[in-house]
N, C-alpha and C positions, 0 to 999 in steps of 0.2 A: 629684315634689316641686314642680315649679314650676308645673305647675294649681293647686299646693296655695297655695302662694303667689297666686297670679292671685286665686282664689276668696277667699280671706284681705283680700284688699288690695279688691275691689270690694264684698263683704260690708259690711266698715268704713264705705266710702264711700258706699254704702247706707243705712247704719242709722246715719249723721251726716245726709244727707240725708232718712231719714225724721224723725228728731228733730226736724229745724227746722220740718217741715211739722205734726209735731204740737202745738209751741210755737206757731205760729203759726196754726192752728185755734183752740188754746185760749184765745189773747190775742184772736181774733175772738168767741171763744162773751164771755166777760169785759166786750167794750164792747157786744154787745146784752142783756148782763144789767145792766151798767151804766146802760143805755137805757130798760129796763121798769123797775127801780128807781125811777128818776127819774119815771116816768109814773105810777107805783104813789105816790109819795112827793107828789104833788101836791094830789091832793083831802085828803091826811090834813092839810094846814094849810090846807085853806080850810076846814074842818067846824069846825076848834078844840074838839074834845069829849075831854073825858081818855080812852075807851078807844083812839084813834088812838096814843096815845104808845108801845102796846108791840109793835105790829108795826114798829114803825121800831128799838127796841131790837134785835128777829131780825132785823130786816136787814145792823144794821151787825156782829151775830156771826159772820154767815156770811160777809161780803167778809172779816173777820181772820182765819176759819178756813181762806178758799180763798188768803188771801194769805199764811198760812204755813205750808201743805202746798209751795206753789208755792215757796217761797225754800228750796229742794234741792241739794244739791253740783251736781246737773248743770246746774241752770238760773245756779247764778254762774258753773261754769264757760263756759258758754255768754256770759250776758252779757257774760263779762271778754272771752271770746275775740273777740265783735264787736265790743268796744272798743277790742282791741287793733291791729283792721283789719284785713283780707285779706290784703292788700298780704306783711306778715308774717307773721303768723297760719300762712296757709295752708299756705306751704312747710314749717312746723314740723310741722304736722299730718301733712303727707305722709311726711315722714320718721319720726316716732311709726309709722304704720303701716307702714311696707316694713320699720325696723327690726324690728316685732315679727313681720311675715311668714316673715322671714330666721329670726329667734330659734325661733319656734312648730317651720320646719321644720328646720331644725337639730336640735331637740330630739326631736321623731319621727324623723330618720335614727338620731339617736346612740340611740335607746332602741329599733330595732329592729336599732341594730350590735350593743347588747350581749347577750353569748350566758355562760351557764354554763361556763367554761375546763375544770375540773375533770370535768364529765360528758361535753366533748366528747373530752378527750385519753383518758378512761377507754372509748369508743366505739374511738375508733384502737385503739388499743393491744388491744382484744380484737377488732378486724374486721383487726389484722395476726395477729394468733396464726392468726385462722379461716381466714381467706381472701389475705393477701399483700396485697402494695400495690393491688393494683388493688380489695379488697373496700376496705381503708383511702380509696381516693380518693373512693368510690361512699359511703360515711359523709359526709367533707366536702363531697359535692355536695347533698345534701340537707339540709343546713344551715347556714341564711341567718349573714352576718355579714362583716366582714375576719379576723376568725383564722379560719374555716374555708378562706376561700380561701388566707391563706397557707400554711396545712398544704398544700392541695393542690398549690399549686406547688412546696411544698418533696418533696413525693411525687411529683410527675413528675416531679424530678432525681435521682430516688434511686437510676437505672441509672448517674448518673456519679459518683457516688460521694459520702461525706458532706460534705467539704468541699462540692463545689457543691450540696449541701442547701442548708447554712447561709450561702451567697452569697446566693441565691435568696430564703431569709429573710428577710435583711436587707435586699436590695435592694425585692422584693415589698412586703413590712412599713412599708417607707417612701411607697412608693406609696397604702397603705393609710391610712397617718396622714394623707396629704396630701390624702383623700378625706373624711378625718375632721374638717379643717379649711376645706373648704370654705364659701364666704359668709361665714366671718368677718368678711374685710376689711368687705365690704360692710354688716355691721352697724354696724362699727367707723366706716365713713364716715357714715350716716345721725347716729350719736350726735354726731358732731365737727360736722357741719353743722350739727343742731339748737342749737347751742352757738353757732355764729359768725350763725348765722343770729339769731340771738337778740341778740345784742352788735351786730350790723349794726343790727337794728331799733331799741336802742338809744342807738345815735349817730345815727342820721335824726330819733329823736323830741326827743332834744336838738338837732339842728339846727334842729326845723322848732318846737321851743319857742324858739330865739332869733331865730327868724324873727318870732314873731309879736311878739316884746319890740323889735323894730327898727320893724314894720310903726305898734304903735299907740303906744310911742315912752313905755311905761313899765311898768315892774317888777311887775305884779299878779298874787297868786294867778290866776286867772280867765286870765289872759293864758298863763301857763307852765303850766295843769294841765294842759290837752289833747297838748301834747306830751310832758310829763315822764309822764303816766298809761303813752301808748304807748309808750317807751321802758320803763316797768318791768312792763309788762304782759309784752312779747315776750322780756326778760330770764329772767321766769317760769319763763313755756309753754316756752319752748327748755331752761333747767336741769332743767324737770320732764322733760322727753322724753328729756331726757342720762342721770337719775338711772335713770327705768324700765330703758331699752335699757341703761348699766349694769351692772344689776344681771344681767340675761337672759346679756348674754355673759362675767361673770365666772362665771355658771353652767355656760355651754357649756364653759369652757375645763378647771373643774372635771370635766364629763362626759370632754371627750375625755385628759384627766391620766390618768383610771380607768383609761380602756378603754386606754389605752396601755402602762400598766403592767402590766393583765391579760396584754396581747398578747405585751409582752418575758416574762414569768414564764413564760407560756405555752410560748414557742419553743424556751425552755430544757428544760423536759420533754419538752416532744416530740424533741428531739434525744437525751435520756436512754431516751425510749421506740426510738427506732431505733437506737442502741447497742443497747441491748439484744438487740432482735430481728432483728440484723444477719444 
């Protein structure tokens, strides 16, 4: 899981880094068409003859058509994001990605934790009739999850008697949750940072807009955009990063409620299963 993370987190940073290189191809291809345009556009007003007037018509079709395929969610979010500066920007961005690395693999442990309860204790329960505890452990070994391994540890104590089963359960079982909750925090930190990070950003951009209202010594839009922009820009980016991540770990927390509940209902049959087959 944590290649899986690594891979996750340089992917990202990847394919942000390809993105700028292809934005900024395309804003090169743009100014030498820009350039043949203008070269194109020059004899058509020294000839002054009426057929010149409607290739200049296509021309100006096609910069509106290539200039509003180009105004795309990703290219404002790009633009806002360079506006917003590096400086903050970046650390937000970073946190966006580790939090969703954390979340992604989270999501793959907890959905290769969850196992069918009901077909696995129905497996016990006829691998104790056939063969004793030792066919019963040799079931839970071949099948992946935390309730199967607490079944089996609660099967290796079953020479000392029920009670230390259901020690073993309970103790084991909590180990198990506490496997299941793992990197939480860690998500929990990236969400909280993208937040403060964001509110950090700002107060710098309202400092550094009274800065400039000191420097040229009066009150003008013009004078306070530039830092009131980055102050509600990093505000933004930081709650949107808060609101994703979020969402992902009220998700997780939903997964691991489940599997938890499965696990106690679980334990409980399976102790009605070795009753039984005492």
């Amino acid at each position: 899981m944590k290649k899986l993370i690594a891979l996750f987190t340089v992917f990202c940073i990847m394919a942000f880094g390809m993105t700028n290189v292809a934005f900024a191809a395309k804003d090169t291809k743009k100014a030498d068409k820009a350039k043949t345009e203008k070269v194109e556009e020059a004899p058509a007003t020294d000839t002054a003859a009426a057929p010149a007037a409607k290739p200049e018509l296509k021309i100006t079709k096609v910069e509106d058509n290539s200039t509003a395929v180009d105004k795309g969610l990703h290219t404002v979010l790009k633009n806002k994001f360079a506006e917003g500066g590096p400086l903050w920007m970046t650390p937000v961005l970073i946190c966006l990605i580790l939090g969703l690395a954390f979340s992604i693999e989270r999501i793959f442990y907890l959905n290769l934790s969850s196992v069918n309860s009901k077909k696995l204790l129905d497996k016990v329960e006829a691998a104790l009739k056939e063969g004793g505890i030792e066919k019963a452990k040799d079931v839970c070994k071949d099948v992946k999850g935390p309730l199967a391994g607490v079944f089996y540890q609660g099967l290796d104590r079953y020479d000392e008697g029920l009670e230390s089963v259901e020690k073993s359960l309970e103790s084991y079982g909590g180990v198990e949750m506490g496997k299941l909750e793992k990197n939480l925090s860690w998500i929990g930190l990236c969400m909280a940072l993208a937040t403060q990070l964001g509110f950090m950003g700002t107060v710098i951009g309202m400092v550094a807009a009274f800065d400039n209202i000191e420097k040229a010594g009066d009150i003008s839009p013009t004078v306070v955009a530039g830092g009131m922009k980055v102050a509600l820009l990093t505000t933004v980016f930081g709650l949107i990063t808060a609101v994703i991540l979020q969402i992902f770990y009220n998700y997780i927390l939903s997964k691991i409620d489940d599997i938890v509940n499965d696990m106690e209902n679980a334990t409980i049959e399976f102790m009605d299963i070795l009753i039984r087959n005492k």
